[in-house]
C-alpha positions as CSV (number, residue, x, y, z in Angstrom):
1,X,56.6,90.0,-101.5
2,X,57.1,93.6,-102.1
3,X,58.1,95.4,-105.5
4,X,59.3,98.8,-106.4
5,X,55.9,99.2,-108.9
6,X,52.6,99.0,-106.9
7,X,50.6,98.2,-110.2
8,X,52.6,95.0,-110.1
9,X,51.6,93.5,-107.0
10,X,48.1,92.0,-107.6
11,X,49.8,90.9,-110.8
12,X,53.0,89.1,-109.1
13,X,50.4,87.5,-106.7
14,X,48.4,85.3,-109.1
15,X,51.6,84.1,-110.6
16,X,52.6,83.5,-106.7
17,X,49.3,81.6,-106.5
18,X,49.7,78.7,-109.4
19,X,52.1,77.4,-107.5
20,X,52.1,75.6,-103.8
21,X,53.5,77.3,-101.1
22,X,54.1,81.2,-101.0
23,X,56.6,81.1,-103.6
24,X,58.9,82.4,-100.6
25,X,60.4,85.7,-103.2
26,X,61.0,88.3,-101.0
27,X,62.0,91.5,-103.4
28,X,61.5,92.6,-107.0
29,X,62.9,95.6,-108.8
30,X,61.9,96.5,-112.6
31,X,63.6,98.9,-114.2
32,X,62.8,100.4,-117.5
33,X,65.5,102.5,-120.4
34,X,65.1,102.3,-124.0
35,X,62.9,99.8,-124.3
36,X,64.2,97.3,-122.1
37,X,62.4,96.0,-118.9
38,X,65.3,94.8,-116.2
39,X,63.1,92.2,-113.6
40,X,65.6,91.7,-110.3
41,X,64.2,89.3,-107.9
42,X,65.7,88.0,-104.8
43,X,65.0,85.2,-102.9
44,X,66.8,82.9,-99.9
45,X,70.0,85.0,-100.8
46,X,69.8,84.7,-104.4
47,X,69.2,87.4,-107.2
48,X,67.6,86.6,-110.7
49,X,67.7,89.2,-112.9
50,X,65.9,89.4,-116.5
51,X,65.6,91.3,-119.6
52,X,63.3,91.6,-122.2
53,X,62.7,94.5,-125.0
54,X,59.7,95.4,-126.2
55,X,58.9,99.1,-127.0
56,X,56.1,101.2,-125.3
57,X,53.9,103.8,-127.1
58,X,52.5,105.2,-124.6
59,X,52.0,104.7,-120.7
60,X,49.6,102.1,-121.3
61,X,51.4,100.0,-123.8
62,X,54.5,100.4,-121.0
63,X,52.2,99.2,-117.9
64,X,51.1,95.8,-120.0
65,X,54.6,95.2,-121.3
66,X,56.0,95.5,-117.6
67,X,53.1,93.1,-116.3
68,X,54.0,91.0,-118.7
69,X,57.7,90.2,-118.4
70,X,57.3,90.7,-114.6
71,X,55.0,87.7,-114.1
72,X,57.1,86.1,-116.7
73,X,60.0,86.1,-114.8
74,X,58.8,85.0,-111.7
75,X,57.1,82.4,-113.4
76,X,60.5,80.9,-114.6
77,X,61.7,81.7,-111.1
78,X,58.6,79.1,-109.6
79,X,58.8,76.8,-112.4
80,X,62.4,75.9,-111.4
81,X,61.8,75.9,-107.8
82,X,58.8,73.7,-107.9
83,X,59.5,71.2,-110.9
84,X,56.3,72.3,-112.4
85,X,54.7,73.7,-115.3
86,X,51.3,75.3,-116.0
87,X,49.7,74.6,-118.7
88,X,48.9,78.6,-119.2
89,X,52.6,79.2,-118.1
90,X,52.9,82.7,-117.3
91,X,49.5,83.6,-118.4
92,X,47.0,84.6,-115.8
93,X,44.5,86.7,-117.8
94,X,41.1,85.6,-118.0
95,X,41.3,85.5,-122.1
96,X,43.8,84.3,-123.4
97,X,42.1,84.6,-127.2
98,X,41.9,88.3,-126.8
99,X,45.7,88.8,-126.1
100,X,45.9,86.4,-129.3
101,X,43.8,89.3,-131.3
102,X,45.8,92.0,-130.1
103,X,48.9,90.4,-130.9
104,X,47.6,89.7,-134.3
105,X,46.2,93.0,-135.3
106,X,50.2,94.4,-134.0
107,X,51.3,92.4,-136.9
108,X,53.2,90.0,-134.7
109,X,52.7,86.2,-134.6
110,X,50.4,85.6,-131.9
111,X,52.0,81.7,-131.1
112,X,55.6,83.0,-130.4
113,X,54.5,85.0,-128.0
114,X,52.3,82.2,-126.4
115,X,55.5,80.1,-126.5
116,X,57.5,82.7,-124.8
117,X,55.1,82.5,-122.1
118,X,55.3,78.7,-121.6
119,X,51.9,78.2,-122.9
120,X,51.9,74.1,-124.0
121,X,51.5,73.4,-127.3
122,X,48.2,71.6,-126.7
123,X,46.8,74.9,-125.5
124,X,48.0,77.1,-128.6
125,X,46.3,74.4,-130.6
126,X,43.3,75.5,-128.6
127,X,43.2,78.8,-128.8
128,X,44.2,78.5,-132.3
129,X,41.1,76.2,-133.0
130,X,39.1,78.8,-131.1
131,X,40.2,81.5,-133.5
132,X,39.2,79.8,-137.0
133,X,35.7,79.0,-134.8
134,X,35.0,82.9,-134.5
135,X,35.4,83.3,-137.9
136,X,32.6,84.7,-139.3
137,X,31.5,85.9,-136.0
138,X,34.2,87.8,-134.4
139,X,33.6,91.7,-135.5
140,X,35.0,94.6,-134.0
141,X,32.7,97.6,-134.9
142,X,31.7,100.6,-133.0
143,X,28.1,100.6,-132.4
144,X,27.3,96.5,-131.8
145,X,25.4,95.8,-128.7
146,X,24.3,92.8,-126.9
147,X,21.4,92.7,-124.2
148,X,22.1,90.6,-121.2
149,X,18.8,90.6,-118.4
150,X,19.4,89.8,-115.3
151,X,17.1,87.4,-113.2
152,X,19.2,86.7,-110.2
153,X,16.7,84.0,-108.6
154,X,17.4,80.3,-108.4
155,X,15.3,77.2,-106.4
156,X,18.6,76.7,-104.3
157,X,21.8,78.0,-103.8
158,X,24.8,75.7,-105.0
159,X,28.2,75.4,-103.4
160,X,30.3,76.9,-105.9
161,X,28.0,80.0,-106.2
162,X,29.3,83.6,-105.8
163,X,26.8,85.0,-107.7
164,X,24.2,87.6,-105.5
165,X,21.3,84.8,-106.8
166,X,19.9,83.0,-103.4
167,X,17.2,80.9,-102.6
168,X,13.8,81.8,-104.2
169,X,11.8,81.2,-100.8
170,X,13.7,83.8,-99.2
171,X,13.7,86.1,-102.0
172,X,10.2,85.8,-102.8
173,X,9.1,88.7,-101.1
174,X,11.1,91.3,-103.4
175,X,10.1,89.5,-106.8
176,X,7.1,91.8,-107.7
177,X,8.9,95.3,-107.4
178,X,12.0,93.6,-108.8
179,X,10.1,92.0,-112.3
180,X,8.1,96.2,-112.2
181,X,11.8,97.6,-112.2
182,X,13.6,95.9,-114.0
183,X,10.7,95.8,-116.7
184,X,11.2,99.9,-116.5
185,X,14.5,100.0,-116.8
186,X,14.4,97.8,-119.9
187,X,11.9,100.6,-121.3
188,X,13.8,103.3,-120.3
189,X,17.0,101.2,-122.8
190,X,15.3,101.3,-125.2
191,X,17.1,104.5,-127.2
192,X,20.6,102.7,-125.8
193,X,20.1,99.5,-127.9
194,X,22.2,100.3,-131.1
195,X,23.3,97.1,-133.7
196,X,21.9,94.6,-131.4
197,X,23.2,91.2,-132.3
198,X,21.8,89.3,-129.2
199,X,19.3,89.3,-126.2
200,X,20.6,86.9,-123.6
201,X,18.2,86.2,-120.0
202,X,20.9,85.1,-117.5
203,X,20.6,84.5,-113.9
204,X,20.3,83.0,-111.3
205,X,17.8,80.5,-113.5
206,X,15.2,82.6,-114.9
207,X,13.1,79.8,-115.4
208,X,12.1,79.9,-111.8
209,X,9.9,82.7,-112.7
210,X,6.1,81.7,-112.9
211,X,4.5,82.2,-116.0
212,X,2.9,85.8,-115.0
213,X,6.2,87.0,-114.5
214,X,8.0,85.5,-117.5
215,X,5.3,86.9,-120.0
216,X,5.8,90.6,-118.6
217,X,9.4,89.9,-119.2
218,X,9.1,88.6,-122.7
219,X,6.4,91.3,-123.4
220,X,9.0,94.4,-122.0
221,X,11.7,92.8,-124.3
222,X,9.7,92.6,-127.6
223,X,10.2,96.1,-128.4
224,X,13.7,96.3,-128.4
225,X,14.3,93.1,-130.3
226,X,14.0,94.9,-133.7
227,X,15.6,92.3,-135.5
228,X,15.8,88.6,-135.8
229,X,18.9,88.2,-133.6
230,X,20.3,85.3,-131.5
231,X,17.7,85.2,-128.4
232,X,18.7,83.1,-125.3
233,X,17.2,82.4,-122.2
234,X,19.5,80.6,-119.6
235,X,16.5,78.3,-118.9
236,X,19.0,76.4,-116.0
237,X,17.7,73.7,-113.8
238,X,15.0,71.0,-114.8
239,X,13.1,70.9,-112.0
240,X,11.7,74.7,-113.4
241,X,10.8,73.5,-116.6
242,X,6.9,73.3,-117.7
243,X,5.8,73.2,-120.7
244,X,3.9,76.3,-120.5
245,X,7.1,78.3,-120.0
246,X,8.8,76.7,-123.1
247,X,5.7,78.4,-125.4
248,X,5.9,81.0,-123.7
249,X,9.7,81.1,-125.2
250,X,8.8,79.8,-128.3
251,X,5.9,82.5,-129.0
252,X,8.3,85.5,-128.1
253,X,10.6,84.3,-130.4
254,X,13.6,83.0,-127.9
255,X,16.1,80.9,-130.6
256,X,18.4,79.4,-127.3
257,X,18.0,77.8,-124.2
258,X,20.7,76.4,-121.6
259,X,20.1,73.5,-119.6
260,X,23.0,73.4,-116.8
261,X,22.9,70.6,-115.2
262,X,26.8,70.7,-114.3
263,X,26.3,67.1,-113.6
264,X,24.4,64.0,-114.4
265,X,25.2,61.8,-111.1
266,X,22.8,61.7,-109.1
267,X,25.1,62.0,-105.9
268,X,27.3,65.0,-106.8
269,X,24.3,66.8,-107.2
270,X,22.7,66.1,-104.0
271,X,25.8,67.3,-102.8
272,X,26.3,70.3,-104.7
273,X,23.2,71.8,-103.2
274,X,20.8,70.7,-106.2
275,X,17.0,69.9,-105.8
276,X,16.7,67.8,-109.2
277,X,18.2,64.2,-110.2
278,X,19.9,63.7,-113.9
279,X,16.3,61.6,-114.5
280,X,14.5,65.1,-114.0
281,X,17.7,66.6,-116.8
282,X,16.7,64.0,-119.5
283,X,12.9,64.9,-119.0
284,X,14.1,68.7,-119.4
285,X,16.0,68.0,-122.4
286,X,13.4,66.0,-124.6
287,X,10.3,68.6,-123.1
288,X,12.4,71.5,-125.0
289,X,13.8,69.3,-127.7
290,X,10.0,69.8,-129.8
291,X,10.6,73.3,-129.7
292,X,13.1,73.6,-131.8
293,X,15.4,75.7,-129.7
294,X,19.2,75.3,-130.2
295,X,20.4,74.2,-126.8
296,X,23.2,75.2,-124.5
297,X,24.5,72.4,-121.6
298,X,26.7,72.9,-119.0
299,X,28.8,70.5,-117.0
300,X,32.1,71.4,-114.1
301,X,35.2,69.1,-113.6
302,X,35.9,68.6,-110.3
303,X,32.5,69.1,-108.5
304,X,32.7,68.4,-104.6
305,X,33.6,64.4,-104.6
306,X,32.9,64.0,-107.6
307,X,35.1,61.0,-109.3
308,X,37.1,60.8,-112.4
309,X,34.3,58.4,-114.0
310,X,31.2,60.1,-112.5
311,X,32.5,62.9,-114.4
312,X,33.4,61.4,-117.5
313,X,30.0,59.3,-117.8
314,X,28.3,63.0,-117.0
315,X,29.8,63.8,-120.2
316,X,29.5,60.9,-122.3
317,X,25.7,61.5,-121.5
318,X,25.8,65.0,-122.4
319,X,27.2,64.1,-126.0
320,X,24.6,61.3,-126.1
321,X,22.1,64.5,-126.0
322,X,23.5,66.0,-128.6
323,X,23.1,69.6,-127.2
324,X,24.2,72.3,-130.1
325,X,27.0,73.6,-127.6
326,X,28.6,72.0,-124.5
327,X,30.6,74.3,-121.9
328,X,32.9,72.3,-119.6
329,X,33.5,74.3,-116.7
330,X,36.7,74.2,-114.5
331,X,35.8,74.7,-111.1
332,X,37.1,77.8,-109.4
333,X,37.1,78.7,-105.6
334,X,35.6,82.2,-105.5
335,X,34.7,84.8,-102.7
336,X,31.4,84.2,-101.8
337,X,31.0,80.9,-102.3
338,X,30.2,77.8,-99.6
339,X,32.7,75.9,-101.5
340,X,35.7,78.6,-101.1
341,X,35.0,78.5,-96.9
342,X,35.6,75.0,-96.9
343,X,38.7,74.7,-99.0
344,X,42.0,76.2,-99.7
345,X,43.1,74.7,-102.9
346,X,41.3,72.1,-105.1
347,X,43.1,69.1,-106.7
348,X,44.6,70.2,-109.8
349,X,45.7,67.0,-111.4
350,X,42.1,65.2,-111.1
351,X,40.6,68.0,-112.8
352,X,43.3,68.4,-115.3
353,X,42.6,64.7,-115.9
354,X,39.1,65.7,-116.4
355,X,39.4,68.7,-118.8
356,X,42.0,66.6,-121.0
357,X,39.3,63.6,-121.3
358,X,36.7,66.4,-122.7
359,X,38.9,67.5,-125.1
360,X,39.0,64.2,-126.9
361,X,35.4,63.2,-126.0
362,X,34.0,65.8,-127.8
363,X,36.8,66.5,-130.9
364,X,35.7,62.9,-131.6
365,X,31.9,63.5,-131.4
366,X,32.6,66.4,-133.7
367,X,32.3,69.4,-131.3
368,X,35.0,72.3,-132.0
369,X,36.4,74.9,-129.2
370,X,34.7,78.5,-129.7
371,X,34.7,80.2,-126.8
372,X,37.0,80.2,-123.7
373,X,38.1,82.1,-120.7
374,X,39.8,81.4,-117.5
375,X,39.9,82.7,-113.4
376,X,41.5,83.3,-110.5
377,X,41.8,80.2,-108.2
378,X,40.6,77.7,-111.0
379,X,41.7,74.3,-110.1
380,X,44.8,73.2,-111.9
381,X,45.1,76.7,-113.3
382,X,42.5,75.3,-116.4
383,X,40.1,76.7,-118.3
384,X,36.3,77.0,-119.2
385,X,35.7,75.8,-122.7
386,X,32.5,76.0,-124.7
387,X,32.2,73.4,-127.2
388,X,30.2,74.1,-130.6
389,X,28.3,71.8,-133.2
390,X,29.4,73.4,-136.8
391,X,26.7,76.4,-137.5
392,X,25.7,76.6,-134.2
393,X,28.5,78.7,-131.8
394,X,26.6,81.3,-129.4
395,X,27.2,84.8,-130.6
396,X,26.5,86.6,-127.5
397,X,29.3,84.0,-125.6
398,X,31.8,84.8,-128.1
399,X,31.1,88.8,-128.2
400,X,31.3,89.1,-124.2
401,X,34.6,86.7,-123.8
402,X,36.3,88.7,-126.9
403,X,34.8,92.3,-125.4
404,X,34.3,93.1,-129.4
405,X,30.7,94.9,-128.4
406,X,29.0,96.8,-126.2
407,X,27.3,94.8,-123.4
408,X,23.9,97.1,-122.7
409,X,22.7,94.9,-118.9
410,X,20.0,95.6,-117.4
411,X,19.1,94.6,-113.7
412,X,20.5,94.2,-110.3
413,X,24.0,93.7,-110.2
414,X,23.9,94.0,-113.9
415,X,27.6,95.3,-115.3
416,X,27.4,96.9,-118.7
417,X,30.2,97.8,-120.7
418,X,30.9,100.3,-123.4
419,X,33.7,99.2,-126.0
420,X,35.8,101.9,-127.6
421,X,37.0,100.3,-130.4
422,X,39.4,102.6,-131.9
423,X,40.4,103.5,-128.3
424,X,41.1,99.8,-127.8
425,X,39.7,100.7,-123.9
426,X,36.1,99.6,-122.2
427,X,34.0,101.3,-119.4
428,X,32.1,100.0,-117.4
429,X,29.0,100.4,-114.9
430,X,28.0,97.9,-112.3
431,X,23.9,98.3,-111.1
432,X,23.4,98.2,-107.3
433,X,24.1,94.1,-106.1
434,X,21.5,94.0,-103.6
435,X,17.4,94.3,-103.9
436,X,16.5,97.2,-102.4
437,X,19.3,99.5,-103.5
438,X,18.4,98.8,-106.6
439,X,14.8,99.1,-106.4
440,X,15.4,103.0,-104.7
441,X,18.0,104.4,-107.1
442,X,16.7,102.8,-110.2
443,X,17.0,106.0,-112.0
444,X,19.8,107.1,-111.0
445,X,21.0,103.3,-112.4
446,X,19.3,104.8,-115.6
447,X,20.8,107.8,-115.9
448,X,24.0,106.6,-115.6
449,X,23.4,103.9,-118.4
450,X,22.7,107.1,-120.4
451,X,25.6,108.6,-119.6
452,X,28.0,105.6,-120.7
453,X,26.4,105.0,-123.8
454,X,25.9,108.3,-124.7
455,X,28.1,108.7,-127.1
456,X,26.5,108.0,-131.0
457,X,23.5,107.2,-129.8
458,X,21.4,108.8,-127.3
């Protein structure tokens, strides 16, 4: 496909890539006077044309408006061709929430433009639902930060994986000068940390850390935790819980775990590249159930062979539990991953079966929707939900799916983010992916962290 706008390719393309097939659209023209965006496609001898009005402020405003109506258009193009519709429609941003804010705070009526954009009605009841759930926790104000640490070691590497995190036995070797640099660059934060509203340990599955190690974490992240915020660790697989860790949590004041089992049969994950059985994710659970902590559990829809019913009984299980939040996870086919060598495209309509079964499953056990956010190449263009007893939604999920505060991340392949509010735009700073480029320019990683949240507060 070619188009007379570069900025619209990449943008054309993932509407091009909901669909099977190449779409087979060879041309596309947008023109732009007075407000009106003109989309010309041609295709097998045929020329579509479309217009839409929508006034631009300024040369961003125009961009976002022209991606917009562009995918649009070729969306209805597709839809006809194919016979089919996605539940997102057009939509092919990774929040769909945030473009509900925006619309909002323009005055406009968030749902028409939804239904413009072929969006089915179940999924502006969603978002919708997702909305009232942030109430109360949703704030856009200059100055709020969230801490996110990362710990990217796990016991195994999974399938799906495209994170940087590989297997602990091979990584082993760099854990030392990783846990004494990273526990220096959370020091050297410290000034950066303005209205924090959450610490969250992510990984990899920081739990794989012995004890040593996870007490000179804890013990560099005391400081900066001036107040009694929301404190999660993503505690991840069973097979790294002891009980010794858990106080460990406890006595340093975590509030959260996650559990992420992503399944509870037995053979998905032997075959997802797991080292623990669903007997070993029960024993997890009720070790860190006297604790106290609130508790985070994640499952995917559509894991490698994994049925209709496995699934469903994974999550019957789950809401057996009673975590305080479930996340059902679409699964997604990303660079990097074991899982996106071996396939091209994953079954849609099993996991849309999937993700339409959690819905009810957990409206009914009295879960509501709070967080949500969607990527490329998810199967059956769905989305990943998290799921909230009343009281108990995750701050630090909502603030980084919303983008409302500053995301202050420390480690390798960390990416922090500074939110301009009354700019409505975000910058950002990715820390060096692998070990050792991290480990020698760990200041300069420093000094550029200074640099982006310099601003009000260094």
């Amino acid at each position: 496909m070619t188009t007379n706008l570069p900025f619209l390719e990449n943008e054309l393309m993932d509407v091009v890539r909901l669909f099977p097939g190449d779409g087979a659209v060879a041309e596309h023209v947008l023109s732009y006077a007075d407000g009106t965006y003109k989309n010309t496609f041609t295709a097998g001898g045929k020329t579509y044309e479309f217009e839409d009005t929508m006034p631009a402020k300024n040369e961003l405003e125009y961009k976002r408006y022209a991606k917009r109506y562009a995918k649009l258009a070729l969306y209805k193009i597709l839809k006809e061709r194919y016979g089919m519709a996605m539940p997102w429609g057009a939509l092919t941003g990774i929040r769909p929430t945030k473009l509900a804010y925006t619309e909002r705070a323009a005055g406009r009526d968030w749902q028409t433009l939804f239904r413009k954009m072929d969006v089915s009605e179940e999924n502006i009841r969603l978002t919708g639902d997702i909305l009232r759930a942030q109430e109360g926790i949703y704030e856009r104000r200059d100055g709020n930060c969230d801490l996110f640490v990362s710990v990217p070691f796990c016991p195994s590497k999974c399938v799906y994986c495209s994170f940087i995190t590989a297997d602990i036995r091979y990584t082993r070797k760099y854990l030392d000068e990783y846990m004494e640099k990273l526990c220096f660059e959370i020091a050297a934060s410290a000034p950066l940390v303005g209205n924090l509203r959450s610490v969250y340990i992510g990984g990899g599955t920081p739990l794989v850390l012995g004890t040593e190690h996870l007490k000179m974490l804890l013990g560099a992240l005391a400081p900066l935790r001036a107040n009694d915020c929301e404190y999660t660790v993503e505690a991840g697989r069973p097979d790294v819980f002891t009980e010794e860790k858990l106080e460990l949590l406890k006595a340093y004041g975590v509030t959260r775990i996650c559990v992420n089992p992503q399944s509870l049969s037995d053979a998905t994950l032997e075959r997802i590249g797991r080292k623990h059985t669903a007997k070993d994710v029960y024993r997890a659970y009720e070790m860190a159930a006297k604790y106290g902590f609130d508790v985070n559990m994640d499952l995917i829809a559509g894991l490698t062979g994994e049925s209709f019913e496995e699934f469903a009984e994974s999550l019957r299980a789950a809401v057996a539990l009673a975590p305080d939040n479930i996340t059902v996870h679409t699964l997604c086919l990303k660079a990097g991953a074991k899982l996106k060598e071996e396939h091209a495209r994953l079954d849609g309509d099993a996991v849309g079966r999937m993700v339409d079964y959690s819905r009810g499953i957990l409206r009914a056990a009295g879960y509501e929707p709070y967080y949500m956010y969607r990527q490329k190449y998810q199967a059956g263009n769905r989305e990943n939900t998290g799921w909230t007893k009343p009281g108990k939604a995750c701050v630090y999920n909502v603030d980084i799916m919303e983008e409302t505060a500053d995301n202050l991340a420390v480690g390798a392949n960390a990416v922090s983010k500074k939110v301009h509010t009354g700019e409505n735009r975000i910058e950002r700073y990715g820390s060096p992916k692998d070990f050792q480029t991290y480990f020698n320019k760990i200041e300069d990683v420093i000094a550029k962290k200074r640099k982006l949240f310099a601003g009000e507060r260094a």
